[in-house]
N, C-alpha and C positions, 0 to 999 in steps of 0.2 A: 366431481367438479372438473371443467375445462379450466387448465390454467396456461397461459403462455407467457416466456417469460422472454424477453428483447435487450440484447448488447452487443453491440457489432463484434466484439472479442471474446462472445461466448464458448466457455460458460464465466469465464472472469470470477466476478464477486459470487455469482449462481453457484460454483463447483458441486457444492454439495445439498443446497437445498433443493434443485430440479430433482434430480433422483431420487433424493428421499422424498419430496411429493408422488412421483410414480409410484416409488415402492408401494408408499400407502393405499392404491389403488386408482388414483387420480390421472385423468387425461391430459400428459404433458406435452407443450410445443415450443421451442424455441425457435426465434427468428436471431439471422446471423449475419454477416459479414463476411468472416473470417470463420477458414478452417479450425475446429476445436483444438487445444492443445491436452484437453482433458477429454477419457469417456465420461459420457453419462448416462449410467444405465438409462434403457427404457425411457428415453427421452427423445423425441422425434425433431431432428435438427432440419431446418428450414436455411438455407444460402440466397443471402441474395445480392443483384450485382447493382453497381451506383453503374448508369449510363450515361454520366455526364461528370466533372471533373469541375472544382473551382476556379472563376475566372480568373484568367493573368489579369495582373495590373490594379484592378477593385482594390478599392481602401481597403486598408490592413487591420480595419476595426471592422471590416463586412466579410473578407474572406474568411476567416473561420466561421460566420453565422453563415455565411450564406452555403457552406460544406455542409452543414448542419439541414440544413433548410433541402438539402438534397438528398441528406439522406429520412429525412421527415417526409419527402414525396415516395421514395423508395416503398417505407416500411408503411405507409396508406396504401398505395396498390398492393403488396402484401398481402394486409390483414382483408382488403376488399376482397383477395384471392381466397383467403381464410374463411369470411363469411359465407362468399358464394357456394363454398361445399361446405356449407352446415356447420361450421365452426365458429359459435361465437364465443368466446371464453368467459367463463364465471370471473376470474380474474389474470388480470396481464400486473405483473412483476417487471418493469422495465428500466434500465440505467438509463436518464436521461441527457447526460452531457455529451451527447453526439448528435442529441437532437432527435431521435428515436420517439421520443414521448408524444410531440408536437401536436398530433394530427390522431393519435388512436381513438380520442371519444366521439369524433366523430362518424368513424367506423362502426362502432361498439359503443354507444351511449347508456347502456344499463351497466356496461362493464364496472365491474370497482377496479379502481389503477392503484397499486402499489410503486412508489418510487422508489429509488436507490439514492440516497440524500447522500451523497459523498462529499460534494466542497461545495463552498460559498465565497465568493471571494470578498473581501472585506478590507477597508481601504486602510484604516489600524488593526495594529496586531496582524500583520497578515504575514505570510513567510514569503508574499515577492517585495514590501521594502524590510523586512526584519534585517537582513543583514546588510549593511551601506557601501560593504566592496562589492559585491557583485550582486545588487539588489537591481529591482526593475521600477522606482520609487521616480520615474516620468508622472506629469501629469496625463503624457500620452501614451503610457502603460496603464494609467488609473483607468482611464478610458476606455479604453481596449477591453479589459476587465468587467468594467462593468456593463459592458458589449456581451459578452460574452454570459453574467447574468441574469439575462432579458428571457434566456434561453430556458435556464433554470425555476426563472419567476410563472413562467406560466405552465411548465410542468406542475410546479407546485401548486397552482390555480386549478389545475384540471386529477390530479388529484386524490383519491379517495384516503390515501395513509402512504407515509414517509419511513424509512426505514434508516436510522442512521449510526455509524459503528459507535462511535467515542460520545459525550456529553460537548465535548470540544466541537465537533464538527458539528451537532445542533445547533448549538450556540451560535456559531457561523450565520445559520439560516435566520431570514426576518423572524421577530417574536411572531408576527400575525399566523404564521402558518407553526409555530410549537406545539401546536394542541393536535397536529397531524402528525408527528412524527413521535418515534419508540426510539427508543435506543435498544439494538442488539448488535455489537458485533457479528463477523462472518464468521468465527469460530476458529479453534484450533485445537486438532486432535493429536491430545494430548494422552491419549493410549499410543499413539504410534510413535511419540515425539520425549522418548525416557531415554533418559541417562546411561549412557554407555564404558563403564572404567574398560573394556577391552578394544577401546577403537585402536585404528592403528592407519596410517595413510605418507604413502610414501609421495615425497613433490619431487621431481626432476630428474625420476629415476634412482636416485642415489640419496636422498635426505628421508627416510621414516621417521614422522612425528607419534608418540602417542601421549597419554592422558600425564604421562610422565616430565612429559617436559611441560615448559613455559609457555604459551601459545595467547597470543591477542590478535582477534578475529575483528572484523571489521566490513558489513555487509549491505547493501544495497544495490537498484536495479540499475542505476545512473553515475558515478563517479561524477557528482558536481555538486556545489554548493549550496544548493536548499535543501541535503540530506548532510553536508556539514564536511564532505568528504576533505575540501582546503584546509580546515582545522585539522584533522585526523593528520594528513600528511602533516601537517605544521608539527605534530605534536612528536613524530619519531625522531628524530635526531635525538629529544630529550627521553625519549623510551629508551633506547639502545647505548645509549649513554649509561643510563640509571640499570639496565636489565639488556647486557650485552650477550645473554645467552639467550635469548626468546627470540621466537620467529613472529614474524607477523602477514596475517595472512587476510588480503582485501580482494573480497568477491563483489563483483561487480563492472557491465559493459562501458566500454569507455566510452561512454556518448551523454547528453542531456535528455532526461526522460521529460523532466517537470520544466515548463515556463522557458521564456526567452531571455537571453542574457545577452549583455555587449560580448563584441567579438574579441577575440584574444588573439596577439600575435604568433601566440604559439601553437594553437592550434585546438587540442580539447585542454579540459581541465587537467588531465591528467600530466599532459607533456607541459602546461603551465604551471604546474608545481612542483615537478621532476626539472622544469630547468629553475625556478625559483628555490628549490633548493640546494640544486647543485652537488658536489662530494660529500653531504653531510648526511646523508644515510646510504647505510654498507645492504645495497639489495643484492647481497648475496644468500640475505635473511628474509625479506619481503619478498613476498608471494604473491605475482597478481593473478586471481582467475577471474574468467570470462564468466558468463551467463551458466551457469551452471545445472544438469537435471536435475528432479528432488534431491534424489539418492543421492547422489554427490554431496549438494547442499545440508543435507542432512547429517552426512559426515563428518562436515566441517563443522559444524555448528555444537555437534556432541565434543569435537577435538578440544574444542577452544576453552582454554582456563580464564581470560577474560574477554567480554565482548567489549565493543566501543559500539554504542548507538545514539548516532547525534541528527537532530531535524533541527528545521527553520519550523515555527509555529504553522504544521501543515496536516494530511492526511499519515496516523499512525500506520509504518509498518509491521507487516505483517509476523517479517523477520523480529522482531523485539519479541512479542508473544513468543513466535518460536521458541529463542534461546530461550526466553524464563522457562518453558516446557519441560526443557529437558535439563533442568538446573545451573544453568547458567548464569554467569556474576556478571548482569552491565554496570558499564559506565554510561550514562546516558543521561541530554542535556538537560539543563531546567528549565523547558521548555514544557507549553502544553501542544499534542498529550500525554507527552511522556507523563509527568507529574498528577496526570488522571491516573496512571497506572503504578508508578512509583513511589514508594515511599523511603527516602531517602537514608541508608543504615538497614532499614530491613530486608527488601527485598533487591536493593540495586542502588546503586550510590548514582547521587544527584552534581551536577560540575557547569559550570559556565559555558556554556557555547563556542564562546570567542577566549576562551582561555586556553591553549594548547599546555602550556603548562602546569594549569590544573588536571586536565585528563592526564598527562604524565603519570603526575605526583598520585592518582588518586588508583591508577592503573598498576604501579609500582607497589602502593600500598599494600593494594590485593594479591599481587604475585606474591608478596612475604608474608600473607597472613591465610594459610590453610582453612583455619577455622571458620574465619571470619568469611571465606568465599561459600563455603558449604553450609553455613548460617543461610547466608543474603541466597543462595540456589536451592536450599527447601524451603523457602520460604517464598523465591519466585516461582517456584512452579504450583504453589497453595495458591498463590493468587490467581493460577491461570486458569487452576482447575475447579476455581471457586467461582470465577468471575466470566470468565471464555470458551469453557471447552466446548466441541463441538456439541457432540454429542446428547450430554447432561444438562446445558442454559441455552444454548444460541441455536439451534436447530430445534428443539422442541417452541420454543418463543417464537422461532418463524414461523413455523409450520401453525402456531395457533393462529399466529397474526391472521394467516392468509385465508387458512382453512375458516375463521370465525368474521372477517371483514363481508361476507356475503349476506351473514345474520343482519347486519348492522340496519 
């Protein structure tokens, strides 16, 4: 089979399923944007450049559709380049929230299109008003929003099968289009992702932590609050309080990844809840890292005796699977997805969102109770390895998907 697979930030959500198509024999292409930050074996990466830029000034509910809509002209001339030397694909795999999708069938009208069904925005239950301090709950954010799944509706129109990680995030999408989409996770390899008692990681030069001491981890790409991060800060004064010997260590870039927020006088979130708190937590214990490589991350993640993983009702990260992976005891919201994945006592304890004092208390618990974390961490990584691993469920499930959507 020709397959091509399309995401301006390739290979992204692809990492692993492009190559293990090649491996199998299959003729792979990816179209791209952006320089890989991952190999992928035996996969022929394709670059291409936007020659035009969104207008100044256009409504704020057109310029991101209309960025979209530029790069939808982009990846038509493309695939028209693609055809021209013989390349029609049996199937294109394509994320379409950049607007990517737009325009392929009519390049390739026998094509089957595989999407990447990641978010749907939805005007309850959603994680831009879940939270009402820093939620985006305008009617001219509503708007904006659902501008922006116009984009998404007619990907889904055009077609052939939906790929979506969580049961949450389906649900998201119109019932009309459910009978198109699967649910498969991107997976998590969980051979590579075990338990380490001889970690060892020194911070600042002069502080080695290992599995011996106390450690509460705390991880995501964005330090801002639709990953929960305001609560987490809220929640140490009473950590360090209750557990004056543990370090606490928060990975992640200081900036906004997800969604627009009102502007803060302080500047990011981070220096807004660093001046909101004032003298009441001793960071001579808190550790902040930046964007970190695997390996690094990896490190930390084996270090850590409890995790804190808190969302607004949005896209499950990836980091949560991790730590369960490699045994690791979250704290994490009661929130969906988490609660698609969580069972509250057994593999991970379940806490309020907006209760910093529950995460504490529920965090404290598990520092004093040995047994009970080594319970709730064989038991999260059964579930990772039962339900997500790469390997053994979610790559084999994709790979049928794709490889059997041509029979159809």
């Amino acid at each position: 089979m020709k397959i091509l697979f399309i995401h301006h930030a390739f290979p992204g959500q692809f990492r692993h399923i492009a190559p293990k198509l090649a491996a199998l024999g299959h003729e792979v292409k990816a179209l791209t944007e952006n320089e890989p930050r991952f190999p992928t074996a035996n996969v022929e990466v394709i670059r291409y450049q936007r020659e035009r830029q969104r207008t100044n000034g256009i409504h704020p509910w057109l310029s991101g559709t209309e960025d979209k809509y530029i790069r939808a002209e982009v990846v038509l001339n493309e695939c028209q380049k693609l055809s021209q030397h013989d390349f029609i694909p049996d199937v294109v795999y394509v994320h379409p929230d950049w607007g990517e999708a737009l325009f392929i069938r009519e390049i390739f009208p026998n094509t089957k299109i595989i999407i990447f069904a990641e978010h749907y925005y939805q005007k309850e239950n959603s994680d831009a008003i879940f939270d009402p301090e820093f939620g985006n709950s305008t009617l001219f954010n509503h708007c904006g929003a659902k501008t922006n799944n116009a984009i998404r509706l007619l990907s889904l129109e055009d077609c052939d099968a939906a790929i979506c990680p969580t049961e949450f995030q389906k649900n998201n999408h119109p019932s009309a289009y459910h009978s198109k989409m699967n649910i498969i996770h991107d997976g998590i390899p969980t051979h590579k992702l075990v338990k380490n008692p001889n970690i060892k990681i020194k911070f600042r030069g002069q502080i080695t932590l290992t599995k011996q001491d106390d450690v509460i981890t705390f991880a995501n790409r964005g330090l801002e609050p639709r990953r929960g991060f305001h609560q987490f800060m809220r929640c140490i004064p009473l950590l360090q309080q209750q557990n004056p010997q543990a370090h606490i260590i928060i990975m992640g870039k200081d900036v906004t990844v997800y969604g627009n927020y009102k502007k803060l006088s302080a500047g990011s979130f981070k220096q807004h809840m660093v001046q909101e708190l004032g003298d009441s937590i001793d960071y001579n214990k808190v550790h902040f890292l930046d964007w970190l490589d695997y390996a690094s991350y990896k490190s930390v993640i084996e270090l850590s005796t409890v995790h804190v993983y808190l969302t607004a009702p949005f896209i499950l990260s990836w980091s949560m699977l991790e730590i369960m992976s490699v045994e690791g005891c979250i704290v994490g919201s009661n929130t969906a997805p988490v609660t698609e994945v969580i069972e509250d006592g057994y593999n991970g304890v379940l806490v309020d969102f907006f209760s910093p004092q529950a995460i504490a208390s529920n965090v404290t618990e598990l520092l004093n109770d040995k047994n009970k974390r080594q319970m709730i961490g064989k038991n999260a990584r059964q579930t990772v390895i039962d339900n997500y691993d790469l390997n053994t469920v979610c790559l084999p499930r994709q790979v049928e998907i794709i490889q059997n959507i041509k029979a159809d």
